[in-house]
C-alpha positions in Angstrom: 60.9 100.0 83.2 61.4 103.4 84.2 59.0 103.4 86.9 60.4 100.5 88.2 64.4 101.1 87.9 64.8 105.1 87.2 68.3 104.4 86.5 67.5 102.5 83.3 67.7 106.3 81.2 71.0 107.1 82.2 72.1 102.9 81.2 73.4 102.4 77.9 73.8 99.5 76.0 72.2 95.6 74.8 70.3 93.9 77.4 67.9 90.4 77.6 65.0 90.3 79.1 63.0 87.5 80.6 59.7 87.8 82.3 57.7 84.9 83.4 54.6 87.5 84.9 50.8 87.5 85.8 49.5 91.2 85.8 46.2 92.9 86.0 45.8 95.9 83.3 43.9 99.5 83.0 42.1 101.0 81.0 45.1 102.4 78.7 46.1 98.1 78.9 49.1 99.0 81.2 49.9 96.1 83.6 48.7 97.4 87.1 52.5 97.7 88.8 50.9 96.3 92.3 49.2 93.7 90.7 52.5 91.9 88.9 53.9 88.8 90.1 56.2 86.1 89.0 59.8 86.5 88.0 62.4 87.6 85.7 66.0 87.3 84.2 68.5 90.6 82.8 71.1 89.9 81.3 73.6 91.8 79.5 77.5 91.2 78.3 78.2 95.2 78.7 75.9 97.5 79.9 76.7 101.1 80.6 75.6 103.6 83.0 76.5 107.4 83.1 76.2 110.3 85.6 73.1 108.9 87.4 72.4 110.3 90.7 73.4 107.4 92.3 76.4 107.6 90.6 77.0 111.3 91.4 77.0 110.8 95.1 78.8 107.5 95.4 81.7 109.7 93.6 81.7 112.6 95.7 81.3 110.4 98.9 84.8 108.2 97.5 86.5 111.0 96.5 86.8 109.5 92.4 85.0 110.2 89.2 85.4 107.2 88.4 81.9 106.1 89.3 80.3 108.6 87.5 81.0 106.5 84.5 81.4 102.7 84.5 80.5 99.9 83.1 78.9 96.6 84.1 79.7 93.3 82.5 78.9 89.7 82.0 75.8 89.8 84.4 72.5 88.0 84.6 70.5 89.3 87.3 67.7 87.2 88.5 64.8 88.7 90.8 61.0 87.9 91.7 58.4 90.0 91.8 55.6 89.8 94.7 52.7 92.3 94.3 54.9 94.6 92.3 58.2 94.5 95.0 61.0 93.1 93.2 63.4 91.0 95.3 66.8 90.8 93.6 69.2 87.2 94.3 73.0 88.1 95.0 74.6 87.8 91.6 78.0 88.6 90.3 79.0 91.2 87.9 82.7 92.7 86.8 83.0 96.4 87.5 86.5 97.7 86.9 87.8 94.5 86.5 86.6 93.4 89.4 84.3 90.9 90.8 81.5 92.6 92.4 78.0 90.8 93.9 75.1 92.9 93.8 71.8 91.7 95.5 68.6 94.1 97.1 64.9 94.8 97.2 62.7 97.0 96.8 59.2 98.0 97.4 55.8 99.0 95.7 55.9 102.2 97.8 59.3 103.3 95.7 61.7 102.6 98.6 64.5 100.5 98.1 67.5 98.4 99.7 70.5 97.4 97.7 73.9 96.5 98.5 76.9 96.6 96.1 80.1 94.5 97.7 83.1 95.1 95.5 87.8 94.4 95.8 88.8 97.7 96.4 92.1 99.2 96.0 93.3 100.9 99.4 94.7 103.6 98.1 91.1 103.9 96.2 89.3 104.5 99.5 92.2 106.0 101.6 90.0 109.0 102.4 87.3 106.9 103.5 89.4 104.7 106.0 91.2 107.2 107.3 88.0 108.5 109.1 87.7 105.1 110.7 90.6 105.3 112.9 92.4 102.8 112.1 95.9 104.5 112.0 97.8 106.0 109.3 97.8 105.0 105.3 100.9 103.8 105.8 99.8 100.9 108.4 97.3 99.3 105.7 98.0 101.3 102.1 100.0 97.9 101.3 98.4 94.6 100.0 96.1 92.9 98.6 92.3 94.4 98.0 89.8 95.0 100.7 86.1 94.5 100.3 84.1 97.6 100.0 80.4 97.3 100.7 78.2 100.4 98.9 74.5 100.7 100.5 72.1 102.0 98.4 68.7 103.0 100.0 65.8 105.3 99.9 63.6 106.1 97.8 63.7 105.2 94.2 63.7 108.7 92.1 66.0 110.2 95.2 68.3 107.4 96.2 70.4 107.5 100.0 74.1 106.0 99.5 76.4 105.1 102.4 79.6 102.9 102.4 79.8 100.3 104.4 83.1 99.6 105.8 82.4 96.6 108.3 84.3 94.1 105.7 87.3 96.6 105.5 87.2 97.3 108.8 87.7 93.0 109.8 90.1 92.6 107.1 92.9 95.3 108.1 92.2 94.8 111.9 92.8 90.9 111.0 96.0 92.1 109.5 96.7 93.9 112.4 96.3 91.3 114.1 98.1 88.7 112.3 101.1 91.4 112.3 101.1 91.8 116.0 100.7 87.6 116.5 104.2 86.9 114.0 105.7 89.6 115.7 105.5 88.6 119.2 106.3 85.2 118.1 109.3 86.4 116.7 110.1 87.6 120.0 109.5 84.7 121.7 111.5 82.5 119.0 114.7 85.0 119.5 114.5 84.8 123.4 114.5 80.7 123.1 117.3 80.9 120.4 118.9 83.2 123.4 118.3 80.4 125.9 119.7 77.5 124.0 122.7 79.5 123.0 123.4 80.2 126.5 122.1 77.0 128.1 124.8 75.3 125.1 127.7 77.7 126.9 127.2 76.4 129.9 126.8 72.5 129.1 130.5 73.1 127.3 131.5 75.3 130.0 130.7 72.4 133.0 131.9 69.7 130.6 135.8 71.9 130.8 135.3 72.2 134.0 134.9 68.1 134.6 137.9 67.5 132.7 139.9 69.8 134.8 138.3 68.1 138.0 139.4 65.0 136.4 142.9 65.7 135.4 143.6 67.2 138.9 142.5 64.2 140.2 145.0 62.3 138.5 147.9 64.5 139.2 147.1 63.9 142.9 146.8 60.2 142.5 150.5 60.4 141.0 151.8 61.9 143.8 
């Protein structure tokens, strides 16, 4: 396990394993790690994972310790295995309290490709969008949680991660949008209220007007 998820020593806690596998072995009856196919199920109800070196980065990147300890619940990870590359099936998981989906490969030659997609709190990763130039906190620090996509790549033993801010990025621009669209409606709805209201003065201001006409009229026809 270890050669094939370095993480697992820093991971605490009860998991189940499934393995449905065909494997050649060595001499020391070790399964060959290039030669294992078939496929596999982890599951756990809480497993815990502590100061790994993924973990380290992704909190100095976000600016929170928080992910240098968390835990992982109510998961069952499904993934095959194709001359000893594992190909992991998005699956959900709660991290936080929140529903995460976690899905990735990677590859007999120790380099991998994962993604983690997790609700975010803005004020959570308000360093982070701040660099994106999307105005100031105070334009998006309100509302509901904002996806937050963490890439994690590289090799295995010395892992690359990056956020990925693409889903952020669409969510508070579609605000934005949405903001600017109710606004300038509002406009529009006030400039028609505007119009009635004056186009209303004038119908009652022709309508004196004719009954003036008309009682002239009468006067005259008196005389």
């Amino acid at each position: 396990i270890d050669s094939l998820l370095p993480i697992a020593k820093k991971a605490h806690g009860k998991v189940t394993i499934g393995l449905d596998i065909v494997s050649d072995i060595d001499e020391t009856m070790s399964p060959v790690i290039k030669s294992i196919n078939g496929k596999g199920v982890m599951a756990s109800e809480s497993l815990g994972i502590k100061e790994s070196d993924i973990q380290t980065k992704l909190s100095k990147l976000l600016y929170d310790d928080k992910w240098k300890d968390f835990t992982l619940k109510d998961f069952s990870l499904k993934f095959d295995i194709k001359d000893g590359n594992i190909v992991v099936d998005p699956f959900k998981l709660k991290m936080f309290g929140k529903q995460a989906v976690f899905s990735g490969q990677q590859g007999l030659d120790q380099t991998m490709a994962y993604l983690l997609q997790i609700p975010t709190a803005r004020k959570d990763i308000a360093n982070i969008l701040k660099k994106t130039g999307l105005g100031s906190a105070a334009s998006w620090a309100e509302g509901e949680d904002i996806p937050l996509g963490i890439a994690i790549k590289g090799m295995l033993t010395s892992p690359d991660v990056a956020v990925d801010l693409d889903a952020a990025k669409k969510a508070i621009l579609g605000e934005a949008k949405a903001k600017l669209e109710e606004k300038g409606q509002e406009v529009v709805d006030k400039a028609v209220d505007a119009l009635k209201d004056k186009l209303k003065d004038n119908e009652q201001a022709q309508k004196a007007t004719d009954k003036l006409k008309g009682l002239l009229g009468g006067l005259k026809k008196k005389k």
